[in-house]
N, C-alpha and C positions, 0 to 999 in steps of 0.2 A: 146500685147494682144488686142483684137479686141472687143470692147462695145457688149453684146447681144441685139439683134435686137429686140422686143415684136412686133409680128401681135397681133393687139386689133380687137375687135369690137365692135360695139358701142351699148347702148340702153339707153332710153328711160327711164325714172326710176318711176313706177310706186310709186305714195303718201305711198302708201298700204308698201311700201320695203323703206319708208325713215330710221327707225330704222337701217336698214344694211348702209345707208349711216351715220346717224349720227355716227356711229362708225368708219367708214373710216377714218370722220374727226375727231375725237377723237385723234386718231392715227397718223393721219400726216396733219395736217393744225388745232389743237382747239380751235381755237379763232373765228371758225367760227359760226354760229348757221342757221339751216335749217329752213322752218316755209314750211305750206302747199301751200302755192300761190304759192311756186319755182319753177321751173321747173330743173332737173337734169338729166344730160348728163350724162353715167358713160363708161368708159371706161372700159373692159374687158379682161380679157387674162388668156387661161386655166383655167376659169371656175371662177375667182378672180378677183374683182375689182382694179384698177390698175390706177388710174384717174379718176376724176368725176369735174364737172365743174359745176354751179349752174346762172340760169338766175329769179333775183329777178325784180317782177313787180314797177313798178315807176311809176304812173300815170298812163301814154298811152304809156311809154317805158319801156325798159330793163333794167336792169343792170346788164354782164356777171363779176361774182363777186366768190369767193372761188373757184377758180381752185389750187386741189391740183395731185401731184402724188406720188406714194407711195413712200420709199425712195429705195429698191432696182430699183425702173425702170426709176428713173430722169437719164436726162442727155441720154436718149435714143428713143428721138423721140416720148416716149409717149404723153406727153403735145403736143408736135404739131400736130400728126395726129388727137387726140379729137379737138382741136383748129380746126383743118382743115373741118372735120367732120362738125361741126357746121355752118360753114362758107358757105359750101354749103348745107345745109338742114335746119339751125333755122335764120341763120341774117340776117336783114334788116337794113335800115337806121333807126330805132326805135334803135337800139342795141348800149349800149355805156359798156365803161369798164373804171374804174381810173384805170390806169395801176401805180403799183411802176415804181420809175425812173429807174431803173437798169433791168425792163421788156420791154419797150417801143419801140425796135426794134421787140421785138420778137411780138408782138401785131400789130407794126406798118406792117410789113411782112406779117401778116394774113388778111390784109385787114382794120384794123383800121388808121385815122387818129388822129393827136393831133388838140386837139379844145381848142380856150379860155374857162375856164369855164365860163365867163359871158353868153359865147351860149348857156351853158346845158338849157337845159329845166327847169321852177323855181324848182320842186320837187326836178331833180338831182345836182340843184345848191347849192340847200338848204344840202342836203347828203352832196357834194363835199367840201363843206364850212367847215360842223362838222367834216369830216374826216382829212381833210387837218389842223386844228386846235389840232387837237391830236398828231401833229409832225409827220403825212403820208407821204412823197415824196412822191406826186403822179402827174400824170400828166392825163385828162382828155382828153377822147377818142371816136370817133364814128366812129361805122361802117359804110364804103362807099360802097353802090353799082355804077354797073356800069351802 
């Protein structure tokens, strides 16, 4: 039997409609928490959110941070095409991600590299630091343009 394919589209998520995301993540990712400075990618399909990914400010960078998808649609190419989506419309070299260890291809593949953390920028050093101290696996990432 053959995975269902999801055509998504993407938008933009207005502050005004965070309530319908904070519920997303309730739902599948709750450890996360929205604030209004974020910016939120949501994926869409048949009229239903179905992926959302959140770009928290750091300074004078990013950090592409709570990407979740719902649990019927993982494993079917939704995270990638929101990932993809992004990649050609919101990243720059400003954009970084900890990616968990066991994500790291999949992030490495969209156009991130792995960076020392010593590089981050101090703010996201400073994050990277307190995250990493809470027993994260993570590995420390920035987007590469070309």
């Amino acid at each position: 039997m053959t995975k269902p394919q999801y055509q998504v589209t993407f938008q933009k998520v207005d502050p005004i409609k965070y309530p319908l995301i904070k519920r997303f993540y309730k739902e599948h990712y709750p450890s996360t928490k929205i604030k209004p400075t974020d910016s939120v990618i949501a994926a869409i399909h048949s009229g239903q959110i179905v992926g959302v990914v959140r770009f928290k400010p750091i300074g004078e960078d990013f950090l592409l941070t709570g990407m979740a998808v719902s649990r019927e649609c993982r494993l079917n190419g939704v995270g990638r095409q929101l990932l993809t989506h992004c990649t050609e419309h919101y990243l720059n070299s400003n954009y970084y991600c900890f990616a968990l260890s066991h994500l790291d291809s999949f992030y490495m593949s969209s156009g991130f590299s792995q960076i020392e953390p010593s590089l981050l920028p101090n703010d996201l050093k400073v994050l990277f630091n307190r995250y990493s101290r809470n027993g994260k696996g993570l590995t420390a990432m920035r987007y590469r343009t070309n």
